[in-house]
PAZAPA-4460 file (N, C-alpha, C; in steps of 0.05 Angstrom, whole numbers, plus 32768, in hexadecimal, padded with zeros to 4 digits):
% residues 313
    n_x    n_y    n_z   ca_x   ca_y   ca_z    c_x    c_y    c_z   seq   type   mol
   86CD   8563   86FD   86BA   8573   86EF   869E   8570   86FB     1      X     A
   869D   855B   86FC   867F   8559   8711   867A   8562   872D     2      X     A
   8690   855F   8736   8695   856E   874F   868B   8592   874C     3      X     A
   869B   8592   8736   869E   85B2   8732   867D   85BB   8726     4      X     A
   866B   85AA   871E   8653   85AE   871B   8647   85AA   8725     5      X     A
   8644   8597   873C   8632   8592   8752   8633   85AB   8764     6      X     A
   8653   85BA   8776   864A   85C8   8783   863F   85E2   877A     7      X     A
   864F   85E6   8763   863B   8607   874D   8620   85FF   874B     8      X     A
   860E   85EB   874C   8601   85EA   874C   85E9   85F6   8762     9      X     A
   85F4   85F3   8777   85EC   85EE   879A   85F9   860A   87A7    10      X     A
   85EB   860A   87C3   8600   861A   87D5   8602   8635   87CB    11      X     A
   8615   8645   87C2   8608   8667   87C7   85F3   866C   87AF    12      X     A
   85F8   8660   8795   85E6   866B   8782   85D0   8660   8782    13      X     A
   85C6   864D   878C   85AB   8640   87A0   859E   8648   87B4    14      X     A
   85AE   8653   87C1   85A7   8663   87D9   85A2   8674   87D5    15      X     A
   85A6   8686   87BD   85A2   86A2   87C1   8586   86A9   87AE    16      X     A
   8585   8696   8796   8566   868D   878E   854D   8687   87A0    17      X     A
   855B   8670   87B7   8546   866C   87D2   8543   8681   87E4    18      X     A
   8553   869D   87E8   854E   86A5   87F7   853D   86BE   87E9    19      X     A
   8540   86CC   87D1   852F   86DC   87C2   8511   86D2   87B9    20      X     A
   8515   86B0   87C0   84FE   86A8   87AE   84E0   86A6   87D3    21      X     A
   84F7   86A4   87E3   84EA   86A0   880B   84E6   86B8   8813    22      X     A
   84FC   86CE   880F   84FB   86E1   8825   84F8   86FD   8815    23      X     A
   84E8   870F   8824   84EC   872F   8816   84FC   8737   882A    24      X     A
   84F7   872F   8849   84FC   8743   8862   8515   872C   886B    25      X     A
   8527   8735   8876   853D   872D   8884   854B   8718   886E    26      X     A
   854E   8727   8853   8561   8713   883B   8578   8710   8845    27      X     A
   858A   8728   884E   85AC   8726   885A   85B4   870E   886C    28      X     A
   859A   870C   8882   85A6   86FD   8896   859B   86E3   888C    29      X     A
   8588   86E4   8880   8584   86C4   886E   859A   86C0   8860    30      X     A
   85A8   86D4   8851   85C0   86BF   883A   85D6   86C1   8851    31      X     A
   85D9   86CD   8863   85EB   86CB   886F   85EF   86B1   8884    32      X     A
   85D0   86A4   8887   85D4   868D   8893   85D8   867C   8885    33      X     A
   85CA   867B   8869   85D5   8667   8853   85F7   8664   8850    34      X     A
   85F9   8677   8848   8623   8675   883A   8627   8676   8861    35      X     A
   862B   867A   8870   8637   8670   8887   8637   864B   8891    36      X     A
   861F   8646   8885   861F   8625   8889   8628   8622   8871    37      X     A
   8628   8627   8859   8636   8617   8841   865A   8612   8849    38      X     A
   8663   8637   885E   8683   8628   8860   8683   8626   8878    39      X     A
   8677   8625   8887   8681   8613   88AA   8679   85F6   88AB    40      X     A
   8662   85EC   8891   865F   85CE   8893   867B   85C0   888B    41      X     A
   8681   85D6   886E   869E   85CC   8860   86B9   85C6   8877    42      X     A
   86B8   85DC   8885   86D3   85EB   8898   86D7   85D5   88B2    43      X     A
   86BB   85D2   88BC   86B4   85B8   88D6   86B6   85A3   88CC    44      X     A
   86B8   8597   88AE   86AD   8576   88AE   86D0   856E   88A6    45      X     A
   86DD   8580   88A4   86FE   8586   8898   8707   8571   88A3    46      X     A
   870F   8570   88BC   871D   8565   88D5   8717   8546   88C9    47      X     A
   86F6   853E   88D0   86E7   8526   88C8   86F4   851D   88AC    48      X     A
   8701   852D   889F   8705   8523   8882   8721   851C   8881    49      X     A
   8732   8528   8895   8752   852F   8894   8754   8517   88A4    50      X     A
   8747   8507   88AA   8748   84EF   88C7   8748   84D9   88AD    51      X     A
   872B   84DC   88A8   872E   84C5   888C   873A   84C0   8882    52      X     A
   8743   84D5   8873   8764   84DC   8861   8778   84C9   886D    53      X     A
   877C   84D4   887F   8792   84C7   8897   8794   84A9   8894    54      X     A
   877E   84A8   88A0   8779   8489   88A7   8775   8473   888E    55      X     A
   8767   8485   8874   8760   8468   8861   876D   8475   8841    56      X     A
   8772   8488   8840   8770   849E   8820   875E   84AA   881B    57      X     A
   875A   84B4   8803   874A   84C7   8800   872A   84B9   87FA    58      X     A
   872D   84AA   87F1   8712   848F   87E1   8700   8494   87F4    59      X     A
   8706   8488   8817   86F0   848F   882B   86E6   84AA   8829    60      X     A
   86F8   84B9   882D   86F0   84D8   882A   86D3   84DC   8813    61      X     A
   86E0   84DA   8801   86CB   84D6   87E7   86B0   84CB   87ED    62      X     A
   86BB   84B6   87F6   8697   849D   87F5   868D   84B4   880C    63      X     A
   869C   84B3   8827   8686   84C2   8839   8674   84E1   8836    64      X     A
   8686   84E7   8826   8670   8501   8811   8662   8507   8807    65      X     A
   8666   84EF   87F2   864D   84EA   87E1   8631   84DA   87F4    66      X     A
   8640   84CA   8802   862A   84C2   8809   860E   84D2   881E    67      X     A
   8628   84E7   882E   8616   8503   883D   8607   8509   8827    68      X     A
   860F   850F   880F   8606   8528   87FD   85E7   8511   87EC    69      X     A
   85F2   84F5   87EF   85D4   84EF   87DE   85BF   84E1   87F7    70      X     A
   85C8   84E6   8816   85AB   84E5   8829   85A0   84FD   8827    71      X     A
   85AB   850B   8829   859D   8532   881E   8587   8530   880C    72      X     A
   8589   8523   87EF   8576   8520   87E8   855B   8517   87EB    73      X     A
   855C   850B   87F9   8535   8502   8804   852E   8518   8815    74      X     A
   8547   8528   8829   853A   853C   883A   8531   854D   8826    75      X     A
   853E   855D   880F   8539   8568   8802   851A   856C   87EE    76      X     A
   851B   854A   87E5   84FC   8546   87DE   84EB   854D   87EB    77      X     A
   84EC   854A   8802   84D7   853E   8819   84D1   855D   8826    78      X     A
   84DE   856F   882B   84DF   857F   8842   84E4   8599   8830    79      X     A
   84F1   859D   881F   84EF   85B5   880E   84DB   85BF   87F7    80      X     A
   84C4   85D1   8804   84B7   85D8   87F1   84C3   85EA   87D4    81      X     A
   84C3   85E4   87BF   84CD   85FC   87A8   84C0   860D   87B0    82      X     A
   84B0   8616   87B5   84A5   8635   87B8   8496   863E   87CE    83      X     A
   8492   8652   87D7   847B   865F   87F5   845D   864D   87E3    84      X     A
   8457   865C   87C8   8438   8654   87C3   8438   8636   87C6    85      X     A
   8450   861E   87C5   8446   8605   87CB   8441   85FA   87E1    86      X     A
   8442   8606   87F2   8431   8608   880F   8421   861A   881A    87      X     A
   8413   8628   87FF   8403   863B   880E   840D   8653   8820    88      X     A
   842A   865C   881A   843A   866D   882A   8440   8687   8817    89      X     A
   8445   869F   8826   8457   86AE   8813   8469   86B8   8815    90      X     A
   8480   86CC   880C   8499   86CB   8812   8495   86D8   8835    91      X     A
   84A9   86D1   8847   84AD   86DA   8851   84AD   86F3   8856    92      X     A
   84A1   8706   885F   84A5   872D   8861   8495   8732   884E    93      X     A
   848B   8727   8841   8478   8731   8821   8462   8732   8832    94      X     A
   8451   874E   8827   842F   874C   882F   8424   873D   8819    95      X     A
   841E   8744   8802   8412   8734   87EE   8423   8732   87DE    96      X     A
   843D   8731   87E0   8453   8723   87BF   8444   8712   87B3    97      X     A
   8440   870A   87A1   843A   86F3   878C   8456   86E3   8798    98      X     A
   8452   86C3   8788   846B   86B3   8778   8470   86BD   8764    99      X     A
   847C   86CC   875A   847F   86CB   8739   8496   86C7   8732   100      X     A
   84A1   86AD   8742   84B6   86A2   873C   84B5   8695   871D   101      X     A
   84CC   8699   870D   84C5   868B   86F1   84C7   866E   86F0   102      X     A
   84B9   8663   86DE   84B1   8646   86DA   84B5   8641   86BB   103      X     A
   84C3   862D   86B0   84CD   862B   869C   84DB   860E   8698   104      X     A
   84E7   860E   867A   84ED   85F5   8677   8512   85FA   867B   105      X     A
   8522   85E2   867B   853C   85E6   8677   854D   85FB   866E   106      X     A
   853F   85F7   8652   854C   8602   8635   8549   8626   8642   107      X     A
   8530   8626   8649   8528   8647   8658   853B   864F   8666   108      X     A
   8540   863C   8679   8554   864C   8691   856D   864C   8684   109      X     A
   8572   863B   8670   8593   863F   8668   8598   8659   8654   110      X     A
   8588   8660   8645   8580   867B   8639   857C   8691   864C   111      X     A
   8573   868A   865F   8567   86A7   866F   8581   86A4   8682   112      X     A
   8592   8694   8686   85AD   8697   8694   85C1   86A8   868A   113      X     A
   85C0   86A4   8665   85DC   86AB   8655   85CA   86C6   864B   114      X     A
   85B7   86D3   8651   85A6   86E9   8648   85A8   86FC   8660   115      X     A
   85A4   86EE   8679   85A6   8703   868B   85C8   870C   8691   116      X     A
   85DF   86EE   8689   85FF   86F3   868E   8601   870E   8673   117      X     A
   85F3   870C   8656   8600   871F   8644   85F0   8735   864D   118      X     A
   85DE   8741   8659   85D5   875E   8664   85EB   876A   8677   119      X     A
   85E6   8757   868C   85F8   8760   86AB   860E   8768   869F   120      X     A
   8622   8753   868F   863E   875E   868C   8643   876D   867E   121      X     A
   8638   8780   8671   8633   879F   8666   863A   87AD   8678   122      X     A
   8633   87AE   8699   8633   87BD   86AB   864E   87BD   86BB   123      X     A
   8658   87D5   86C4   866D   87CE   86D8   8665   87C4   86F7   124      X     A
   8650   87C2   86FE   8646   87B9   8718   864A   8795   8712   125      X     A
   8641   878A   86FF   864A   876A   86F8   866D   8763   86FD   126      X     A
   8674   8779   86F0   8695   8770   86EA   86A5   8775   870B   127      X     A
   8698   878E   8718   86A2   8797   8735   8695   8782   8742   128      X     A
   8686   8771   8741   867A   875C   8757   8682   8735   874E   129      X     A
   868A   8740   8734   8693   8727   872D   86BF   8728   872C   130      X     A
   86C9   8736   872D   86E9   8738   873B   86E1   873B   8756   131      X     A
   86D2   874B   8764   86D2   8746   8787   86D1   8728   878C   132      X     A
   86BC   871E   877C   86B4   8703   8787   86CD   86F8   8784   133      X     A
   86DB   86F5   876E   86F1   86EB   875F   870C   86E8   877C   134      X     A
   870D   86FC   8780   871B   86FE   8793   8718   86F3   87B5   135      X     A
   86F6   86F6   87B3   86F0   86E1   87D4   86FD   86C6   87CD   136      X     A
   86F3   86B9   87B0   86F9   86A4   87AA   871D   8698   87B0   137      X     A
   8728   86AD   87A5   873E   86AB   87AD   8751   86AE   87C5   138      X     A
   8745   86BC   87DB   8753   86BE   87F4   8731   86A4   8804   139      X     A
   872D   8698   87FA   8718   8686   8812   8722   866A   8803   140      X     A
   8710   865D   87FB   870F   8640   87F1   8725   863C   87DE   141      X     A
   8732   864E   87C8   8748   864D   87B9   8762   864B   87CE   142      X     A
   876F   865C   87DB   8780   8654   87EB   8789   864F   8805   143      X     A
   876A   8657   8812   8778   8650   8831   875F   862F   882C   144      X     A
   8751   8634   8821   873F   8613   8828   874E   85FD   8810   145      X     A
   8761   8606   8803   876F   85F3   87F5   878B   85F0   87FC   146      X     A
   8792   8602   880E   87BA   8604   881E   87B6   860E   8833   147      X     A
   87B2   8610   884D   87AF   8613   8862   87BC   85FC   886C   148      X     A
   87AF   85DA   8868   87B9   85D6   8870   87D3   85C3   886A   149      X     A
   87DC   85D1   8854   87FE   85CD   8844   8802   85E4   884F   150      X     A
   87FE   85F5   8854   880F   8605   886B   881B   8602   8881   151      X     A
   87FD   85FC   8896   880B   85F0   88AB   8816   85E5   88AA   152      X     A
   8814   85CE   8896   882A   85B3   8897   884C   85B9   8896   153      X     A
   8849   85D7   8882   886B   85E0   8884   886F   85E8   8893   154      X     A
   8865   85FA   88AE   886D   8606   88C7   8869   85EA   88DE   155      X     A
   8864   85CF   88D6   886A   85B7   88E6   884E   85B0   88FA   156      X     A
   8837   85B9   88EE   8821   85B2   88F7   880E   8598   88EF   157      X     A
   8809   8584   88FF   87FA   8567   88FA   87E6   8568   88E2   158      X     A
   87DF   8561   88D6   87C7   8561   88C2   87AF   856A   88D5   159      X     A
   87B1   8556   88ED   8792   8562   88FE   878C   8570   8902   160      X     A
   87A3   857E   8916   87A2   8595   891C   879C   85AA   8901   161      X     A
   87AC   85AC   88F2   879F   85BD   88D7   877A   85BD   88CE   162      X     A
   877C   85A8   88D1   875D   859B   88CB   8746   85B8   88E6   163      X     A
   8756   85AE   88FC   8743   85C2   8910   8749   85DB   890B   164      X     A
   8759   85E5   8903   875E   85FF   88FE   8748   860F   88EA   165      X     A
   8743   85F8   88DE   8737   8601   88C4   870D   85F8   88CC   166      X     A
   8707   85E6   88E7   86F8   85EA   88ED   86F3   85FF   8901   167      X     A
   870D   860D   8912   8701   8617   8922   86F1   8639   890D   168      X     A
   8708   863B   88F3   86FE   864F   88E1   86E4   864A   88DF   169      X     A
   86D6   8634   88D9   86BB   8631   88D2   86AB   8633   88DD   170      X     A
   86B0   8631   88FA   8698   8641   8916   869A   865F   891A   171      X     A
   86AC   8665   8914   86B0   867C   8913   869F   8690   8900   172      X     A
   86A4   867C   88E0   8696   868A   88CA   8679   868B   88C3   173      X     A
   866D   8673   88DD   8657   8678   88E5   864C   8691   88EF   174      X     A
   8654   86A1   8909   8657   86B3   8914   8654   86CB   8903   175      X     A
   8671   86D3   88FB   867C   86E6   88E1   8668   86E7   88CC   176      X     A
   8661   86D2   88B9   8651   86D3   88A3   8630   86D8   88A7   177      X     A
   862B   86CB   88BD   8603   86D7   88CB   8606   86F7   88CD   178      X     A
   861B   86FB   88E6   8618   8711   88E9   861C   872C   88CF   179      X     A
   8631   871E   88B3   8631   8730   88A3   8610   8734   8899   180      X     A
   8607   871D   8897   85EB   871E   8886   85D6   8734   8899   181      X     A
   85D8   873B   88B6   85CA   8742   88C7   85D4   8766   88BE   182      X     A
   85EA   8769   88B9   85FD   8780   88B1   85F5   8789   8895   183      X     A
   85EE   877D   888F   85E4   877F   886A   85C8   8784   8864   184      X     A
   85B6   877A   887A   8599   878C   887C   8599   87A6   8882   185      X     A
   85B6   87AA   8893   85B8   87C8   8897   85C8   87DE   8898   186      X     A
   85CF   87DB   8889   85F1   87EC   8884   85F8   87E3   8860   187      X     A
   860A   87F9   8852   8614   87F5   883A   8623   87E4   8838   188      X     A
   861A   87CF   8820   8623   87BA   8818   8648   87C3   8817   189      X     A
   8647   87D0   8804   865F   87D6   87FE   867D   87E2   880E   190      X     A
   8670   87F1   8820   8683   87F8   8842   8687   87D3   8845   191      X     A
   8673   87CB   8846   8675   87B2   8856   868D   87A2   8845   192      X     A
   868C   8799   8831   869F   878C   881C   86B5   8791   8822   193      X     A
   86B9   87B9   8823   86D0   87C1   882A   86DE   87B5   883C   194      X     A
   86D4   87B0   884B   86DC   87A7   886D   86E4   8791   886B   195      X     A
   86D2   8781   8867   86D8   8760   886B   86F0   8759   8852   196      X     A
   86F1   8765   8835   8703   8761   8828   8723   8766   882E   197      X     A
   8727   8780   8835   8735   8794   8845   8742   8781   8856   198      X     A
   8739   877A   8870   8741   8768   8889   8746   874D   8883   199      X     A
   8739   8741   886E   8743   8727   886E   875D   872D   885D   200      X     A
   8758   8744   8846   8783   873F   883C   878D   874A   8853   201      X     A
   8791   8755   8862   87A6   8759   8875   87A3   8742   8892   202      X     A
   878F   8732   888A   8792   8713   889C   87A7   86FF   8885   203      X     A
   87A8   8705   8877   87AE   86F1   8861   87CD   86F8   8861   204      X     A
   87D5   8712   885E   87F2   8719   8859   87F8   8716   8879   205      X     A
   87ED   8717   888C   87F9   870D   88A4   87FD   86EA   88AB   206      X     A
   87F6   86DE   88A5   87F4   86C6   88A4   8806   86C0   88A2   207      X     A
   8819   86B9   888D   883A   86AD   888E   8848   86B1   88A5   208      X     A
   8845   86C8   88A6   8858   86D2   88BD   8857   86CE   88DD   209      X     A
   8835   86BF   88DB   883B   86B2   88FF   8850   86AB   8906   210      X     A
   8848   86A6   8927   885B   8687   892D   884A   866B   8925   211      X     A
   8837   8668   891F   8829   8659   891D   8824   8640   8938   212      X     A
   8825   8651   894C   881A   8645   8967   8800   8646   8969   213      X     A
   87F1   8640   8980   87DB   8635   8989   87CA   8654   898A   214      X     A
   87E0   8662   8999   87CB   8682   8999   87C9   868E   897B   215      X     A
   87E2   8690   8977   87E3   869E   8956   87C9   8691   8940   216      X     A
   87CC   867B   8949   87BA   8673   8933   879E   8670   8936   217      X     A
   8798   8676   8953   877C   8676   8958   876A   8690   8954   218      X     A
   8781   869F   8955   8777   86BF   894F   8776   86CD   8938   219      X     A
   8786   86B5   891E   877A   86C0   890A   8763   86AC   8901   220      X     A
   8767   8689   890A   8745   867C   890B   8735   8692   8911   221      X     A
   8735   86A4   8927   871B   86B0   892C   8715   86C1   8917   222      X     A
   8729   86D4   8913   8722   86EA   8901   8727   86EC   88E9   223      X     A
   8736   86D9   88D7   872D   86D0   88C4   8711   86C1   88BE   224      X     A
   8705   86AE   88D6   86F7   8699   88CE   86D6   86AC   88D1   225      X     A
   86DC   86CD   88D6   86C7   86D1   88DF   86C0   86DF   88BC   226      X     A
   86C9   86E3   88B1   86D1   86ED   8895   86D2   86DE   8878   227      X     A
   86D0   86C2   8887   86D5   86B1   8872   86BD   86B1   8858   228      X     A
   86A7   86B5   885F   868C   86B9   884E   867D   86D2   8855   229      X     A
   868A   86E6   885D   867A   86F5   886C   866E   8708   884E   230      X     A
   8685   8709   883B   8679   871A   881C   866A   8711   8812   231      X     A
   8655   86FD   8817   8641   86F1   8803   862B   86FF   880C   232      X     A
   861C   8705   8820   8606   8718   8827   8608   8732   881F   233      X     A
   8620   874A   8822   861A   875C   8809   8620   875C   87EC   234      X     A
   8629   874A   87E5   862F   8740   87C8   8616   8739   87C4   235      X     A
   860E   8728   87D0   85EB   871C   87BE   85DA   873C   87C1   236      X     A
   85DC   874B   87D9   85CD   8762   87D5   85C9   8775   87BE   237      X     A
   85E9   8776   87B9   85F2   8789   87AB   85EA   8784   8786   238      X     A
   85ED   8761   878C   85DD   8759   8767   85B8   8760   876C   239      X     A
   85B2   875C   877F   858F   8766   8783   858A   877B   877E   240      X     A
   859B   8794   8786   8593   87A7   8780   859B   87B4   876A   241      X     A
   85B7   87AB   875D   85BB   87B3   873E   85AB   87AA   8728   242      X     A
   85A2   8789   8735   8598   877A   871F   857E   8770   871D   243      X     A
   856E   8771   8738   8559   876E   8741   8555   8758   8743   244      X     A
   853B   874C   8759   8534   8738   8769   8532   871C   874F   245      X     A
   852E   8727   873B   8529   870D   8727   853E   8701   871C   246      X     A
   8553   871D   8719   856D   870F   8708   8582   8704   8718   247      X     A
   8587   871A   8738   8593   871C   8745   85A5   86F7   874A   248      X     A
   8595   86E0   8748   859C   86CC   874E   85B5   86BD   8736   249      X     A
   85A3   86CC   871B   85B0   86C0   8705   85D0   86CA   8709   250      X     A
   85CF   86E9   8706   85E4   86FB   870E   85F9   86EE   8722   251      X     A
   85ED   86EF   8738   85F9   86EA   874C   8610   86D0   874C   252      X     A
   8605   86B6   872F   8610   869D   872D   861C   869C   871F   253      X     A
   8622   86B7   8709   8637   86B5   86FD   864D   86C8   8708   254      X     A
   8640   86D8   871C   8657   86E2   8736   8669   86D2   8748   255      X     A
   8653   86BA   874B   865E   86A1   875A   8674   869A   8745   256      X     A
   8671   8694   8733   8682   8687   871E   86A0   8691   871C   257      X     A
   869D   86A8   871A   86BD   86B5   8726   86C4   86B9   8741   258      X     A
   86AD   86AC   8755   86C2   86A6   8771   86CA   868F   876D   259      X     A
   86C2   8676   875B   86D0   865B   875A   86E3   8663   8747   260      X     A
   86E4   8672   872E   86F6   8673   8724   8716   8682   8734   261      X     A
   8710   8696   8748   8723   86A0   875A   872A   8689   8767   262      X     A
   8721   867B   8771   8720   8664   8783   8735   864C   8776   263      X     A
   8737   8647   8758   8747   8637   8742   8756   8642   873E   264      X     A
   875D   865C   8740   8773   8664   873A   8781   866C   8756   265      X     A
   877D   866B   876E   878F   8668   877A   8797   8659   8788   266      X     A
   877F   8637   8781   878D   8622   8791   87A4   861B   8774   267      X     A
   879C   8621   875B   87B8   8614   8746   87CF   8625   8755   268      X     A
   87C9   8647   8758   87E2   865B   8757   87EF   8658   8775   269      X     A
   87E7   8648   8781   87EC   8648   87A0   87FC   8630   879D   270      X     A
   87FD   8618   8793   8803   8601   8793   8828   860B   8787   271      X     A
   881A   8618   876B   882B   861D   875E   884A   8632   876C   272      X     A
   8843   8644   877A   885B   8651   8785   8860   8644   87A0   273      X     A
   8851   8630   87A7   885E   8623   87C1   8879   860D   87B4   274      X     A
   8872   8606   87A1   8884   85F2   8791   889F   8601   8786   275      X     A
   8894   861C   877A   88AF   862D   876C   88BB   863A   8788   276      X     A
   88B1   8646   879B   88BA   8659   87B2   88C4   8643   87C0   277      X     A
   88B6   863B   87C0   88BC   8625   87E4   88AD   8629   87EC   278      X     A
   889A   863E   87F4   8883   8648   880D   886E   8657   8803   279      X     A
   8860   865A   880C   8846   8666   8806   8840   8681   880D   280      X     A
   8859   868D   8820   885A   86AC   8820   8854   86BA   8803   281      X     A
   8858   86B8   87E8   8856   86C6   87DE   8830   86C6   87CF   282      X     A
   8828   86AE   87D2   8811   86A8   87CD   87F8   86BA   87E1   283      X     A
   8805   86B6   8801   87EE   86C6   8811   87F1   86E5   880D   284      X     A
   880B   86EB   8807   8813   8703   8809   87FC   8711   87EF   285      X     A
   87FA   86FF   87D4   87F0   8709   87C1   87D7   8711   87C2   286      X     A
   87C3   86F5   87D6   87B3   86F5   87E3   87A0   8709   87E5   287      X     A
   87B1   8714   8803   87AF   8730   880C   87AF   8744   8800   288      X     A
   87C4   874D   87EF   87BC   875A   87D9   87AC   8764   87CF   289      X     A
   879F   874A   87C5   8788   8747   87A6   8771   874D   87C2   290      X     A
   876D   8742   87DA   875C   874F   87E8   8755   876D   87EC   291      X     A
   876B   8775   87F2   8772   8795   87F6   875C   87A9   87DF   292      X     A
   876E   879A   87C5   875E   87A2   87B0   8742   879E   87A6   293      X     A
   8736   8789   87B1   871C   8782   87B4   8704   879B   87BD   294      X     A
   8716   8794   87D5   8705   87A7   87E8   8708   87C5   87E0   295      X     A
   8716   87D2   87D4   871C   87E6   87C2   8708   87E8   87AE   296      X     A
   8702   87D7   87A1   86F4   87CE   8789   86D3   87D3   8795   297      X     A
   86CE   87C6   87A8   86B5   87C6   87B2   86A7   87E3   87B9   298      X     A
   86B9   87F3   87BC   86A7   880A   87BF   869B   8811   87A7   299      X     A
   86A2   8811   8793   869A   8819   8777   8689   8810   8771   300      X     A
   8679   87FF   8779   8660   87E8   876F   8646   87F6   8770   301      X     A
   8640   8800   8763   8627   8811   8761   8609   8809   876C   302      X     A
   85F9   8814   8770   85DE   8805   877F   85C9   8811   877A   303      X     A
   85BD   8801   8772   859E   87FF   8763   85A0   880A   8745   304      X     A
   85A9   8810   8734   85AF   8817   871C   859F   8806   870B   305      X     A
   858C   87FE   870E   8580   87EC   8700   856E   87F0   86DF   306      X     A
   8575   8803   86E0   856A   8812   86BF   8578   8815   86AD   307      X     A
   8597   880B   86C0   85A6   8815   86A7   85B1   87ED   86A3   308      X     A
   85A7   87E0   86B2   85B2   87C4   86B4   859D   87B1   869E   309      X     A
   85A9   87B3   8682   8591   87A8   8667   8590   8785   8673   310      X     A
   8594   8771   868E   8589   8761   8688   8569   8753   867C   311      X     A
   856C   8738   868A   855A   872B   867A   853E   872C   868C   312      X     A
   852B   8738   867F   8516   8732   868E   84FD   871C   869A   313      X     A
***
């Protein structure tokens, strides 16, 4: 549970507050560098973790995590300003924006969280961006970053090797996820969803069916791994412009909330039919699917509608 609160805390729904609260001009390719390092740091340090595993259990694994995650903190003190005005800066691309970032106590933001969640979900643009998400969650970190590599392991592949497979995805999703954010300054959010949702279920329903050799599998590392985060830059767009620059973050985190919840339900539902089936064909197969339908889903997401969206001001 702490786990599960530390990273909701951090990472896209942080990022996407830092990047509304830094940038007016070039937001896409800012969140798109953010969520691209949140899963290629995950995807690269894999290998490093699957060695530990190996070598001592999981305990090393653990300590070496936490202990990355609490040197972070002094950089964080030290080197991150909260705001442009605390250095005399202003947002990025702004001629004269103000800060009028809000400032408040606890109790404020936990009210103005469950105030801006009961407006939004009135709307069908909340519910169409919170099942899309639902569904990245579920074809990314739910089942290929929780069985991938119990996959390989049943087509007779080393733990290591699995481990690289799953970093070489994460250089890749470097690549894939910048360039979506560069794609999202200029072109429809929603075409774009289509796409990347679209192609990763029919990466997903192909998957079982390799040979699971050295080429086969490098070619869907690539083009899966280029896809792996690439929906978070028009997804955050798409809450900015339904919900606007103030709420857009709140919105956006309880959007996030049903990509972890997609994400729980298909590392349980993935675990679970590898145990009843034998294999996990029927899990990627579903996958793909629920992708298919995603990206289906995503055209419908409406944009800029913001008069008719009663959040919290």
């Amino acid at each position: 549970m702490l786990s599960g609160f530390g990273s909701g805390a951090v990472a896209l729904v942080l990022g996407t507050a830092v990047v509304n609260r830094w940038f007016v001009a070039r937001r896409g390719l800012v969140m798109g560098l953010l969520s691209a390092s949140t899963a290629t740091g995950s995807l690269i340090f894999l290998p490093a973790m699957a060695a530990l595993a190996q070598a001592g259990g999981w305990r090393p694994v653990v300590i070496a995590v936490s202990a990355a995650s609490a040197a972070l903190i002094p950089l964080v003190l030290l080197l991150l300003p909260e705001r442009p005005a605390d250095i005399g800066q202003k947002p990025y691309g702004a001629a004269d924006a103000p800060d009028d970032a809000p400032r408040g106590r606890a109790i404020d933001a936990v009210r103005l969280a469950l105030g801006t969640l009961a407006g939004a979900a009135r709307t069908p643009a909340f519910w169409l961006l919170f099942a899309t998400f639902f569904v990245c969650g579920f074809t990314t970190n739910g089942l290929v970053g929780t069985h991938l590599i119990s996959l390989c392991a049943d087509k007779g592949l080393l733990l290591m090797q699995a481990g690289g497979l799953l970093a070489l995805m994460g250089l890749f999703d470097m690549v894939g996820t910048t360039a979506s954010g560069w794609l999202t300054d200029r072109y429809d959010p929603r075409k774009l969803l289509f796409a990347y949702y679209s192609l990763r279920g029919l990466s997903l329903m192909a998957l079982p069916f390799l040979t699971f050799d050295a080429f086969s599998l490098t070619i869907f590392a690539v083009f899966y791994g280029l896809d792996w985060l690439a929906t978070v830059p028009p997804t955050v767009r798409l809450a900015n412009e339904n919900f606007g620059e103030r709420n857009a973050p709140i919105v956006f985190g309880w959007v996030a909330a049903g990509h972890q919840a997609g994400a729980a339900t298909a590392a349980f539902l993935g675990g679970v039919l590898r145990d009843v089936q034998g294999s996990y064909l029927q899990a990627f197969v579903l996958a793909g699917v629920l992708g298919l339908f995603a990206g289906a889903a995503a055209l419908w997401i409406g944009r800029g509608d913001r008069e008719a969206v009663p959040v919290a001001a």
